[in-house]
DSSP file (Angstrom, degrees, kcal/mol; ACC not computed):
  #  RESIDUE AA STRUCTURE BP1 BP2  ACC     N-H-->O    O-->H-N    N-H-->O    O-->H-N    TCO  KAPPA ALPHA  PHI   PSI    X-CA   Y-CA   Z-CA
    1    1 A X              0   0    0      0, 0.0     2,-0.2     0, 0.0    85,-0.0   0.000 360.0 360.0 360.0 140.5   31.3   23.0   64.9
    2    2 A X        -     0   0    0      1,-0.1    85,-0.5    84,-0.0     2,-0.4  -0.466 360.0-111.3 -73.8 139.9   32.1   26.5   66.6
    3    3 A X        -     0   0    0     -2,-0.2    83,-0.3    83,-0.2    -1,-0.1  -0.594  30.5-143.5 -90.2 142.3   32.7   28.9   64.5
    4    4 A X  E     -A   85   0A   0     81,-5.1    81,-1.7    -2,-0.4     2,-0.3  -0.289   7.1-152.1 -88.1 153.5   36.2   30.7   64.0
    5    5 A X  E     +A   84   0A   0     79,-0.2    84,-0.4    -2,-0.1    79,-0.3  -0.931  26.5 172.8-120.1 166.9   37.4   34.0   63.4
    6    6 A X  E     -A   83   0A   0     77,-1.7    77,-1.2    -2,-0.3     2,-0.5  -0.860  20.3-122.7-138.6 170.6   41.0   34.4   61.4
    7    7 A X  E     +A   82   0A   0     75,-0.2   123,-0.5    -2,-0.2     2,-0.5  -0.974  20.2 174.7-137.4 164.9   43.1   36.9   59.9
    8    8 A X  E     -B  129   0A   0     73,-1.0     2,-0.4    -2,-0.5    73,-0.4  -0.936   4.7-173.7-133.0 120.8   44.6   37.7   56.7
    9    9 A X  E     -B  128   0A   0    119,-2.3   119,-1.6    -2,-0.5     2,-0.7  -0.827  18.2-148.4 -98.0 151.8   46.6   40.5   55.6
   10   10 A X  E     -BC 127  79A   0     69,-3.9    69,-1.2    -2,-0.4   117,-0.2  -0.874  32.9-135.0-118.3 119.5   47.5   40.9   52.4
   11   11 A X     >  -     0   0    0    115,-3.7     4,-0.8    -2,-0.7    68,-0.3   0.120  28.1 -92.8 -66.5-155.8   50.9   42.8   52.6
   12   12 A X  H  > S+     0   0    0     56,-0.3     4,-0.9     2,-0.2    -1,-0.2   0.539 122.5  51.6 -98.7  -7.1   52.4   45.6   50.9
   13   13 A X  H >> S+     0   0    0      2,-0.2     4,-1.4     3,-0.2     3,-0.9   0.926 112.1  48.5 -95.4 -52.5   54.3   43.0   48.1
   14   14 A X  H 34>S+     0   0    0      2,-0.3     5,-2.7     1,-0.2     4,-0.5   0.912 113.1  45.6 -29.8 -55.2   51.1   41.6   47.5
   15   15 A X  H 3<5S+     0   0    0     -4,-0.8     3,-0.5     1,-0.3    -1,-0.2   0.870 110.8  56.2 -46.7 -41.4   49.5   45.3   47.1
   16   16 A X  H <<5S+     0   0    0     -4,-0.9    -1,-0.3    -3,-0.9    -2,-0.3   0.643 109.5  41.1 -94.4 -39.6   52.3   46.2   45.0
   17   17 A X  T  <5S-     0   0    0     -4,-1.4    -1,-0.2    -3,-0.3    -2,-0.2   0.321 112.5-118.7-109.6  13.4   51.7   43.1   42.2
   18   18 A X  T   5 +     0   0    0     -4,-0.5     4,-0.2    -3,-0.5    -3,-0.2   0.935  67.9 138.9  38.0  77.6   48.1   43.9   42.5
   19   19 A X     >< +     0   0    0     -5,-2.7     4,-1.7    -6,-0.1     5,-0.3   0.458  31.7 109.1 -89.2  -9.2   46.9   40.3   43.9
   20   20 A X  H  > S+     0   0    0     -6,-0.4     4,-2.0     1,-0.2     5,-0.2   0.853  80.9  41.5 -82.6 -20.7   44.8   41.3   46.1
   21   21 A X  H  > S+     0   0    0      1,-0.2     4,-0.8     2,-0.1    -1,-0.2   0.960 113.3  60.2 -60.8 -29.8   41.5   39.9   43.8
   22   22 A X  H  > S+     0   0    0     -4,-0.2     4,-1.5     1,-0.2     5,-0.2   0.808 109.5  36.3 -58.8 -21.2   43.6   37.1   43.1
   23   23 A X  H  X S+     0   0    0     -4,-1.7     4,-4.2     2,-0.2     3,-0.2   0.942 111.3  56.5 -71.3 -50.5   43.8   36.3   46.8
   24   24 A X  H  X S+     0   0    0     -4,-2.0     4,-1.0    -5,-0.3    -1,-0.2   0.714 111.0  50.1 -66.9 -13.9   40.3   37.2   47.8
   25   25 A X  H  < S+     0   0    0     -4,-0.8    -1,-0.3    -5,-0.2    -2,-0.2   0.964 112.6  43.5 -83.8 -39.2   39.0   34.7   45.1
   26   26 A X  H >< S+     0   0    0     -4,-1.5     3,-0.6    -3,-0.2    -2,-0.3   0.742 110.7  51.9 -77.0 -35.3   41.1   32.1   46.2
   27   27 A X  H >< S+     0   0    0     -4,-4.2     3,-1.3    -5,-0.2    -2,-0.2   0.913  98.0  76.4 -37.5 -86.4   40.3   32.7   50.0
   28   28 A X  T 3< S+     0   0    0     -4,-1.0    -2,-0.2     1,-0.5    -1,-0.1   0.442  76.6  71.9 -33.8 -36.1   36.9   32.5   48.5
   29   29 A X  T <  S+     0   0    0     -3,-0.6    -1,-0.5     1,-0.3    -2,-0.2   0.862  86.1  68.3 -61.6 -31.3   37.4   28.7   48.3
   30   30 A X  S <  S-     0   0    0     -3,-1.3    -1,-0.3    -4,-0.2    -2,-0.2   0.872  94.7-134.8-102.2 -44.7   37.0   28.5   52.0
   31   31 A X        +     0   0    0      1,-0.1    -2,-0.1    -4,-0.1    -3,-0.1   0.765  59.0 136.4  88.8  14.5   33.6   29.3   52.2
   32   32 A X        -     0   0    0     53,-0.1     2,-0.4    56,-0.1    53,-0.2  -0.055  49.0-127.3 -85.5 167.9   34.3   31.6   55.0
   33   33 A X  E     -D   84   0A   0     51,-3.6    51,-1.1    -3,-0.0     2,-0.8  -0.975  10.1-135.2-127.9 159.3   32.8   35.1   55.3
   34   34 A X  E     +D   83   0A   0     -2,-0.4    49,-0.2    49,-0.2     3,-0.1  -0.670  26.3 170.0 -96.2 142.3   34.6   38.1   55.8
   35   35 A X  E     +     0   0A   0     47,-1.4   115,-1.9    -2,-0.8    -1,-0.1   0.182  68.3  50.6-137.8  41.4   33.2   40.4   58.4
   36   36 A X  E     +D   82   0A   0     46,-1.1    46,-1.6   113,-0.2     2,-0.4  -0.707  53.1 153.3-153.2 117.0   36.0   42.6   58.5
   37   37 A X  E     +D   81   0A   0     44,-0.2     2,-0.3   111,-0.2    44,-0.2  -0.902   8.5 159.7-157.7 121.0   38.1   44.5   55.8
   38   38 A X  E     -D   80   0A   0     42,-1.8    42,-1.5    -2,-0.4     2,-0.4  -0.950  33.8-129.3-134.6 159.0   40.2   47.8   56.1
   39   39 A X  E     -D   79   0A   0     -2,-0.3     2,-0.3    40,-0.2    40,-0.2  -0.874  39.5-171.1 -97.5 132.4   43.2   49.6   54.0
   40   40 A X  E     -D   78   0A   0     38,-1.4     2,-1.2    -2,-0.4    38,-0.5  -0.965  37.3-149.0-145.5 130.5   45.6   50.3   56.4
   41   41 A X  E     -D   77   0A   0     -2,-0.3     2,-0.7    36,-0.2    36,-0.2  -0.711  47.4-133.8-100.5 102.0   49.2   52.6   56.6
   42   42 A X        -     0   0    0     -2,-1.2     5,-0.1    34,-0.9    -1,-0.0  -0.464  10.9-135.6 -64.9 111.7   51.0   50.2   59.5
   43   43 A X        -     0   0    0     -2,-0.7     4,-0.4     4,-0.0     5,-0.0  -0.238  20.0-117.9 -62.1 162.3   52.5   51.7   62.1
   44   44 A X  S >> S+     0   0    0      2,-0.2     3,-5.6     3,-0.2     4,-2.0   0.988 121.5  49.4 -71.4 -86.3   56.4   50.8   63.9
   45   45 A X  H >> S+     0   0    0      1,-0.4     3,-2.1     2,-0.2     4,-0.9   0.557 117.6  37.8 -40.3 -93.7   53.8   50.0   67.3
   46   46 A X  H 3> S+     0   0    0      1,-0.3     4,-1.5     2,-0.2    -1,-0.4   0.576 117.4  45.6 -53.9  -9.9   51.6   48.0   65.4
   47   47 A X  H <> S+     0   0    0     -3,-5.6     4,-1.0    -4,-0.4    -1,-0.3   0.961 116.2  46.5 -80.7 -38.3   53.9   46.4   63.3
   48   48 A X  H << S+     0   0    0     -3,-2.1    -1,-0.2    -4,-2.0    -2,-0.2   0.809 114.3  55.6 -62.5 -30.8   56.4   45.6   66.5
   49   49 A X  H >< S+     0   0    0     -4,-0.9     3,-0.7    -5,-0.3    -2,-0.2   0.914 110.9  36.7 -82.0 -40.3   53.1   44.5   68.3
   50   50 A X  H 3< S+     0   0    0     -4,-1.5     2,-4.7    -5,-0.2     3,-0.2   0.790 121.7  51.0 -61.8 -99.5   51.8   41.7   65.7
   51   51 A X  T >< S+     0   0    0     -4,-1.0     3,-1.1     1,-0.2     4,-0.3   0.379  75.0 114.8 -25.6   4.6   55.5   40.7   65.2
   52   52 A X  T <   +     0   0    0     -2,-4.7     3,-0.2    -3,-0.7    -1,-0.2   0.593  66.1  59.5 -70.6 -10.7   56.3   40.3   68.9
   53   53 A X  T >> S+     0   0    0      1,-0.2     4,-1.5    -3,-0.2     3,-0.6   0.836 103.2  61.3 -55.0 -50.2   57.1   36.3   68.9
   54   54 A X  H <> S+     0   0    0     -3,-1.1     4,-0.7     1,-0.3     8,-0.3   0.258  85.9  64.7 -82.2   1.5   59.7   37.2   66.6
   55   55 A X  H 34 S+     0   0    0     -4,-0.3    -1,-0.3    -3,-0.2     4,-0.1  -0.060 116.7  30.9 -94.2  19.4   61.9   39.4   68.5
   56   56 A X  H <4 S+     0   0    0     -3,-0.6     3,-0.3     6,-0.0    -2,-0.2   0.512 121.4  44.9-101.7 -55.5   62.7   36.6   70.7
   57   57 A X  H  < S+     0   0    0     -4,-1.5    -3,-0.2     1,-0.2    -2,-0.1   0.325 134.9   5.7-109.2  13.2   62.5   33.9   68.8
   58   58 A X    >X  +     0   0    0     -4,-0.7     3,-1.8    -5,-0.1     4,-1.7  -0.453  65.6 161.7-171.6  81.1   64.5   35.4   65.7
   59   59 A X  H 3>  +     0   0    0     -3,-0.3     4,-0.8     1,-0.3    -4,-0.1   0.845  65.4  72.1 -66.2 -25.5   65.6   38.3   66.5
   60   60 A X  H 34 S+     0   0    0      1,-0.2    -1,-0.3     2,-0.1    -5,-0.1   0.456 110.0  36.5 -74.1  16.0   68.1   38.5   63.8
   61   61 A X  H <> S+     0   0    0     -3,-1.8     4,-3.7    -7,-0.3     5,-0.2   0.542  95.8  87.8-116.8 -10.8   64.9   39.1   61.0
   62   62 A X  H  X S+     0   0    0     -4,-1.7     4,-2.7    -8,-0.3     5,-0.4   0.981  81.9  54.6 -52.5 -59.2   62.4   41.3   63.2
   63   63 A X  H  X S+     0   0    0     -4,-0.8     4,-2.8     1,-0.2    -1,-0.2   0.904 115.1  35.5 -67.4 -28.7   63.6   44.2   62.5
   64   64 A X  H  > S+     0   0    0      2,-0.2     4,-5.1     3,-0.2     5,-0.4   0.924 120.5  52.6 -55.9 -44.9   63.2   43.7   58.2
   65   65 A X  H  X S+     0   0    0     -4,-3.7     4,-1.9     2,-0.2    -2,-0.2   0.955 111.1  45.9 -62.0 -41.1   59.9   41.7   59.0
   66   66 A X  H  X S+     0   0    0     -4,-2.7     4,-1.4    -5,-0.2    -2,-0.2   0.887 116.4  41.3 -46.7 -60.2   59.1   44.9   61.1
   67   67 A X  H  X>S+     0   0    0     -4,-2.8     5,-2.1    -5,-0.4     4,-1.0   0.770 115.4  56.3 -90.1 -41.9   60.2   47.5   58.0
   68   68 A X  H  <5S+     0   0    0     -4,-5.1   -56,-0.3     3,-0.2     7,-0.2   0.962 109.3  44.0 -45.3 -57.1   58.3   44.8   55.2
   69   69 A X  H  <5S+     0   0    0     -4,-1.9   -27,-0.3    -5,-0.4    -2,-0.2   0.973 113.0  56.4 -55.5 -52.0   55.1   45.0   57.0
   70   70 A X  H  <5S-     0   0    0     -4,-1.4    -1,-0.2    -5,-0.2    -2,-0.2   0.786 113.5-121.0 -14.8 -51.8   55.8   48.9   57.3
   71   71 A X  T  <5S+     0   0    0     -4,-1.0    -3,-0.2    -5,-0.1    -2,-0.1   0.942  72.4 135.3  97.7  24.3   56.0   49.0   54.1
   72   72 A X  S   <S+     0   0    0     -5,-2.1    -4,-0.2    -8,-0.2     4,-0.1   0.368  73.6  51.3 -95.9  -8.8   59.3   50.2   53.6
   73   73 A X  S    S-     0   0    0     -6,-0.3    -1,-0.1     2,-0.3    -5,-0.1   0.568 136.0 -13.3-106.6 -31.1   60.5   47.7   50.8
   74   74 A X  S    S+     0   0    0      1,-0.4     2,-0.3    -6,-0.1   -61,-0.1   0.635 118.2   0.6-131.5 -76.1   57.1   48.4   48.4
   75   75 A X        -     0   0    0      2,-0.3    -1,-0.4    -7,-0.2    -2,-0.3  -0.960  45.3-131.6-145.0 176.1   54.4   50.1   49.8
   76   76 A X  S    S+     0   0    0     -2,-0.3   -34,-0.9    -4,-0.1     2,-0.1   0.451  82.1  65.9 -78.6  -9.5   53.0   51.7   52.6
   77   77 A X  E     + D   0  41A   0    -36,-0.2     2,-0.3   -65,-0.1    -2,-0.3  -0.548  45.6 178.5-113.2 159.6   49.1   50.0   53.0
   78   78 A X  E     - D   0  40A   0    -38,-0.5   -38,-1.4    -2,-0.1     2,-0.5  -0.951  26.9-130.4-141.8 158.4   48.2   46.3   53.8
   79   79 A X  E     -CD  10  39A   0    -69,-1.2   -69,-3.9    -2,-0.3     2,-0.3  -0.993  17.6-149.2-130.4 149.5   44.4   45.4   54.1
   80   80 A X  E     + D   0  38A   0    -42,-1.5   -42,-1.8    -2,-0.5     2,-0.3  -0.565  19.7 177.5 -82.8 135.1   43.3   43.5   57.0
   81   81 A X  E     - D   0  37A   0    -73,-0.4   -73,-1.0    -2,-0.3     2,-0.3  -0.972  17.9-148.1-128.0 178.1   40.7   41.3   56.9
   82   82 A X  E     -AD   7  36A   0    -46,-1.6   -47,-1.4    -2,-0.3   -46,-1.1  -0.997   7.1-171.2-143.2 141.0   38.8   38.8   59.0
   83   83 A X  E     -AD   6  34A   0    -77,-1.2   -77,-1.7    -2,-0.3     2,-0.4  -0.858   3.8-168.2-127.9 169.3   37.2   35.9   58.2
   84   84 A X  E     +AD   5  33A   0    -51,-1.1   -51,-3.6    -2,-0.3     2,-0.3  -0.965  32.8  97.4-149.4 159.6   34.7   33.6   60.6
   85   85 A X  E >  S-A    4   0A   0    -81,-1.7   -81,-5.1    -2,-0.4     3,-0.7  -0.929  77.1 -37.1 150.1-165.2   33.3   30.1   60.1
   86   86 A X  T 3  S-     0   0    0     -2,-0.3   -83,-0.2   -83,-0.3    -2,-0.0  -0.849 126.1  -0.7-105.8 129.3   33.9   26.8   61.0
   87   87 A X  T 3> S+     0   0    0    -85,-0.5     4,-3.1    -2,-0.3    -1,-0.2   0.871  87.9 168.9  47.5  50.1   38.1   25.4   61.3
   88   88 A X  H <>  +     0   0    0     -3,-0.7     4,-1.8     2,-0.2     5,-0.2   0.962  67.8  42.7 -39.2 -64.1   38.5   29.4   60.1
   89   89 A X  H >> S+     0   0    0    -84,-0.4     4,-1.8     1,-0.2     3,-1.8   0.985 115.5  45.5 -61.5 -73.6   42.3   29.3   60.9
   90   90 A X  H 3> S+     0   0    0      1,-0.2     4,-2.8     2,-0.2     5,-0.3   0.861 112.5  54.8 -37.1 -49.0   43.1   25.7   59.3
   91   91 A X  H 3X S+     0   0    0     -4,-3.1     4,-0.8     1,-0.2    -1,-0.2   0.848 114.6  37.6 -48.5 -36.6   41.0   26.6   56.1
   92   92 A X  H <X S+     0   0    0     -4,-1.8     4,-1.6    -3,-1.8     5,-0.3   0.860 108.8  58.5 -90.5 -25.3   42.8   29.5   55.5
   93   93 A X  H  X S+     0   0    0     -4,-1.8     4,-1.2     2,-0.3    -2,-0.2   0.803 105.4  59.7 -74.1 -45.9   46.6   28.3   56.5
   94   94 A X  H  < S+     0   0    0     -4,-2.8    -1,-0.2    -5,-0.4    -2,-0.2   0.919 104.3  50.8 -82.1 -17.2   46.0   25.5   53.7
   95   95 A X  H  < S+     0   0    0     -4,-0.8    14,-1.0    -5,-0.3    -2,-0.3   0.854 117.2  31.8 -69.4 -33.7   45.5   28.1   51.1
   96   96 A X  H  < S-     0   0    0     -4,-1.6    14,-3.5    12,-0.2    15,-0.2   0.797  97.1-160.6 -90.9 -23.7   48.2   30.1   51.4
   97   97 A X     <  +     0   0    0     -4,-1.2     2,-0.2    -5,-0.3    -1,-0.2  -0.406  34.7   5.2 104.7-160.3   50.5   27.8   52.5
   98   98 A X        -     0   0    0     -2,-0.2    13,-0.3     5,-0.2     6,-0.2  -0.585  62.1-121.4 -55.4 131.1   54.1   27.6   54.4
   99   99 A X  S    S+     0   0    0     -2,-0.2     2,-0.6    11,-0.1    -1,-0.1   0.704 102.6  75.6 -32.8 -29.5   55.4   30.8   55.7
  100  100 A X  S >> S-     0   0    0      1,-0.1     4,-3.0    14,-0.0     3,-0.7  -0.853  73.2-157.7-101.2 137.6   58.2   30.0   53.5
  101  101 A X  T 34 S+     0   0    0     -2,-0.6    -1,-0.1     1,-0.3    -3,-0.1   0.610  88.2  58.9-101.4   7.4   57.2   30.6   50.7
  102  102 A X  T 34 S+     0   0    0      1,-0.1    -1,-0.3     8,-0.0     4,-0.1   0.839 111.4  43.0 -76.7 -30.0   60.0   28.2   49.2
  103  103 A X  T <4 S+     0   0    0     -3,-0.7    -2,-0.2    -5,-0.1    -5,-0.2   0.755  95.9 109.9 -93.8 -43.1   58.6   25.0   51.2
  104  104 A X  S  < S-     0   0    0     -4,-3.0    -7,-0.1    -6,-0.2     2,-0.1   0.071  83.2 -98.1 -52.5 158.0   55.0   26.2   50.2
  105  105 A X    >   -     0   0    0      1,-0.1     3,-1.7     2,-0.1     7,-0.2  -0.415  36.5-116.5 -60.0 136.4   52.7   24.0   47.5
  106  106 A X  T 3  S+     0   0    0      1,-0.3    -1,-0.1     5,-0.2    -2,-0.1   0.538 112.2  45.6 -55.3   0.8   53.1   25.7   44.2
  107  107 A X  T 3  S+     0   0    0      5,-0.0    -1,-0.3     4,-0.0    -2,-0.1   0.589  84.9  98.5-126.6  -5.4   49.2   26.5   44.3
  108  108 A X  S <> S-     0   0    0     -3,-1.7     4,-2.0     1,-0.1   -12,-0.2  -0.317  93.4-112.2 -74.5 174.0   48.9   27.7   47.6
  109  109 A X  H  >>S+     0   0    0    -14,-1.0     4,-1.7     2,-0.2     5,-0.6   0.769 116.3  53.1 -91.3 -14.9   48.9   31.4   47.5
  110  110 A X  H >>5S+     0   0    0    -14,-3.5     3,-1.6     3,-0.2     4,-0.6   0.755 117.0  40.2 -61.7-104.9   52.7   31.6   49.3
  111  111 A X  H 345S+     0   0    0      1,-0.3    -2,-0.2   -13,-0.3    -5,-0.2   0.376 118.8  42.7  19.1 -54.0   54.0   29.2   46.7
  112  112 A X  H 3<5S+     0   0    0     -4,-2.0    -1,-0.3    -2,-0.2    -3,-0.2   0.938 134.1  20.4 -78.6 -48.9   52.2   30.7   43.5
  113  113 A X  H <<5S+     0   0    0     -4,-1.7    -3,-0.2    -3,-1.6    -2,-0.2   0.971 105.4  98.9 -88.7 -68.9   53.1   34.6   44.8
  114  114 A X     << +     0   0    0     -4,-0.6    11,-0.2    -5,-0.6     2,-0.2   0.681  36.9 159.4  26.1 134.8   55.7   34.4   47.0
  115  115 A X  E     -E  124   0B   0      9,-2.9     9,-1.4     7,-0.0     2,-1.0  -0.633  39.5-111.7 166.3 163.8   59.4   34.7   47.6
  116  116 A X  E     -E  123   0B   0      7,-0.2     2,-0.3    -2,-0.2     7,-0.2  -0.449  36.8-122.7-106.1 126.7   62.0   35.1   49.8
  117  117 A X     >  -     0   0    0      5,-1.8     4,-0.9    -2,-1.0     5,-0.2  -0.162  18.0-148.7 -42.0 102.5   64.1   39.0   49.4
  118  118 A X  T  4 S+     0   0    0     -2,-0.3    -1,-0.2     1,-0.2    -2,-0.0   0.956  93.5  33.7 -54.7 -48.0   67.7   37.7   48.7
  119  119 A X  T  4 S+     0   0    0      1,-0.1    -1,-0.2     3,-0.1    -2,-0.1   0.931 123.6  44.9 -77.5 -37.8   69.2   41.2   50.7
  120  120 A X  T  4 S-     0   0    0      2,-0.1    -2,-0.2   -56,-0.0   -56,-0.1   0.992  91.9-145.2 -73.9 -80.4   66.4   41.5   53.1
  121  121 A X     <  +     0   0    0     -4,-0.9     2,-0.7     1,-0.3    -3,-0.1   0.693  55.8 130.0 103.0  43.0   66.2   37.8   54.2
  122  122 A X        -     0   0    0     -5,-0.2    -5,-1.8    -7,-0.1     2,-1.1  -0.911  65.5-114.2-115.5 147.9   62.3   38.2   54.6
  123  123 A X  E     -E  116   0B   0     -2,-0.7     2,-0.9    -7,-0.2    -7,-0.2  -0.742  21.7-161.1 -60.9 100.6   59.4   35.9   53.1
  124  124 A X  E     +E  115   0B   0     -9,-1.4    -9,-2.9    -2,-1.1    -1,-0.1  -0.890  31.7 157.3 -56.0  88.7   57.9   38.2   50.9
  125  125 A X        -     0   0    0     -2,-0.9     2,-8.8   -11,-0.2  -114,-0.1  -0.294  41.7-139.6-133.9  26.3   55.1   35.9   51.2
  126  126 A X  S    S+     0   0    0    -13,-0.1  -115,-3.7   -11,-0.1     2,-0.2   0.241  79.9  62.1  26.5 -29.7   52.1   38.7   50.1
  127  127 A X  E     -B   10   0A   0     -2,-8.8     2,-0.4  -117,-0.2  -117,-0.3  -0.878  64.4-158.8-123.1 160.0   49.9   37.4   52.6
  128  128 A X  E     +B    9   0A   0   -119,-1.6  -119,-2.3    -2,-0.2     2,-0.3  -0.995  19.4 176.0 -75.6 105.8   49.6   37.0   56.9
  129  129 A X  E     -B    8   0A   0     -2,-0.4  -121,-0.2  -121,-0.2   -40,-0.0  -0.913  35.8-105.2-126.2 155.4   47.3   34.2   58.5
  130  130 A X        -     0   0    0   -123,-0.5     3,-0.1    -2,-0.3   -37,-0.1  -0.179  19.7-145.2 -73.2 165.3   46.9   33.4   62.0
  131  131 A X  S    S+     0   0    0      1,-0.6     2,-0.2   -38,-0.0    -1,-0.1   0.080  75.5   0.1-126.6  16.2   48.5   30.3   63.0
  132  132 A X  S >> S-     0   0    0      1,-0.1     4,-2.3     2,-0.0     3,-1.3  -0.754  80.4 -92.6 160.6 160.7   46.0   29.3   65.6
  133  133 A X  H 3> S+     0   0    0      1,-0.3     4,-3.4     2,-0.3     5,-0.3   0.878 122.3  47.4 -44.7 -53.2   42.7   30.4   67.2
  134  134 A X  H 3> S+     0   0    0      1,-0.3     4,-1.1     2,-0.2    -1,-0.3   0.757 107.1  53.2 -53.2 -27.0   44.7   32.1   69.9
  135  135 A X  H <> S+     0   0    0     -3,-1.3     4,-1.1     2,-0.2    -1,-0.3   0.827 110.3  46.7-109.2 -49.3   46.9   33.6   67.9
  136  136 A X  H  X S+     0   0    0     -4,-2.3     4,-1.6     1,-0.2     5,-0.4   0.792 110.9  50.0 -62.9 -33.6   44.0   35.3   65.7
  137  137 A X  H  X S+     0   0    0     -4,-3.4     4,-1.8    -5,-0.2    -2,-0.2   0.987 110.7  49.9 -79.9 -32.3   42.0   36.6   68.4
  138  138 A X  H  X S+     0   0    0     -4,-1.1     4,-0.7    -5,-0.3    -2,-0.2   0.880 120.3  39.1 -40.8 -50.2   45.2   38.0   69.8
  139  139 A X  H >X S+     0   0    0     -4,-1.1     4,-1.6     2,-0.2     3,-0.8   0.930 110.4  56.5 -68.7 -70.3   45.8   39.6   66.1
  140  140 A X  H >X S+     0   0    0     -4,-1.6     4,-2.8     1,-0.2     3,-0.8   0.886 102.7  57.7 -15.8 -62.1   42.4   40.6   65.4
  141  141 A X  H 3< S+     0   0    0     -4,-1.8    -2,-0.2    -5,-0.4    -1,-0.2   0.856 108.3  44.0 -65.3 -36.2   42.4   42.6   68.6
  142  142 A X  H << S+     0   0    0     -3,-0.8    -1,-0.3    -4,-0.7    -2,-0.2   0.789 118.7  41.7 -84.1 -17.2   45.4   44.7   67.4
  143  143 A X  H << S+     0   0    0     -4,-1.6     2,-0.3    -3,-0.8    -2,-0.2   0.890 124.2  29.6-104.5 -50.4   44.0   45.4   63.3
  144  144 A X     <  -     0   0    0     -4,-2.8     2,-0.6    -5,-0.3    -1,-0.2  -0.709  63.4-146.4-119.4 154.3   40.5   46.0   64.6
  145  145 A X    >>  -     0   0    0     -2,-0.3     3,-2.6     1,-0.1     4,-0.7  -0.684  44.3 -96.4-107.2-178.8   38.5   47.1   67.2
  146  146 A X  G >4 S+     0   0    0     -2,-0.6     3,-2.2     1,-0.3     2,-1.0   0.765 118.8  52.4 -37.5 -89.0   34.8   45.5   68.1
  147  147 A X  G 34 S+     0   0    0      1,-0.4    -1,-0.3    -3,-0.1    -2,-0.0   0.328 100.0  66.3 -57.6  -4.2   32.6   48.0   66.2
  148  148 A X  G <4 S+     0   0    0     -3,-2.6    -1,-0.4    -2,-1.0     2,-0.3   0.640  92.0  67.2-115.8 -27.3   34.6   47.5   63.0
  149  149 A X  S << S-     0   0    0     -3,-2.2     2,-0.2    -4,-0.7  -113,-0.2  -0.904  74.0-139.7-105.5 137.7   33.6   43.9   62.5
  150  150 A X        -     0   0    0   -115,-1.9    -2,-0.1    -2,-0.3    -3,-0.0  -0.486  32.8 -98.6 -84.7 147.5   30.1   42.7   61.6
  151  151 A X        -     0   0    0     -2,-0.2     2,-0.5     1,-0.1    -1,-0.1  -0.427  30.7-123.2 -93.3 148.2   28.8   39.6   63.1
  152  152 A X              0   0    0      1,-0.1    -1,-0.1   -69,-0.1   -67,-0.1  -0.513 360.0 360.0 -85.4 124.4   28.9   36.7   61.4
  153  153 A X              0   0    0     -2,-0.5    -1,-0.1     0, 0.0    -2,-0.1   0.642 360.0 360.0-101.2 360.0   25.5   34.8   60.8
């Protein structure tokens, strides 16, 4: 099997309830490695560039999803990571779970962490994973450049 790259951010609500070992243990389960990981203050560009599906195809929540990712509801940082292996994206999408984080399993990490901002109307859903290969290398490209991730062996 080819091996996959994914990513997962761990947002600013996540940062803010200090999950982020709890995540990285339970990722852990995957058997992936990571061969990328940065703290990072998100910019309006990057944030509008990840998020760019969603200004189309629900425009009335981009701009909150925009200003969550920002960091404007909790904190300013996310960390990025990347993980590679084999079915990267599917392995990590069943651990955290539905996007919503009402629909998610109650052990996935949406589900356990998770919830949706009653004024905002965003998933505060601590974590971001790609939702297909394309979609990660697309994502990848914008949270890291080349020299910043180690190849995976």
């Amino acid at each position: 099997m080819e091996k996959e790259r994914t990513l997962v951010l761990i947002k600013p609500d996540g940062l803010v309830k200090s999950l982020t070992g709890n995540i990285i243990s339970v990722l852990s389960e995957t058997k992936l490695k990571i061969i990328g990981a940065k703290v990072i203050n998100v910019s309006r560009e990057l944030a509008e560039k990840h998020y760019s599906e969603l200004k189309n195809k629900k425009p009335h929540i981009f701009e909150n999803t925009v200003k969550y990712i920002m960091g404007e509801f909790h904190t300013k940082r996310v960390l990025a990571l990347v993980y590679s292996g084999s079915n990267a994206v599917k392995k990590v999408r069943e651990i955290c779970g539905e996007t919503n984080p009402e629909n998610a399993s109650p052990i996935s990490i949406r589900g356990k962490y998770g919830r949706i901002n009653s004024q905002t109307k965003v998933f505060e859903n601590v974590v971001h994973c790609s939702d297909s290969v394309e979609n990660a290398e697309r994502e990848i490209s914008l949270w890291f450049k080349p020299e910043e991730l180690a190849r995976a062996e």
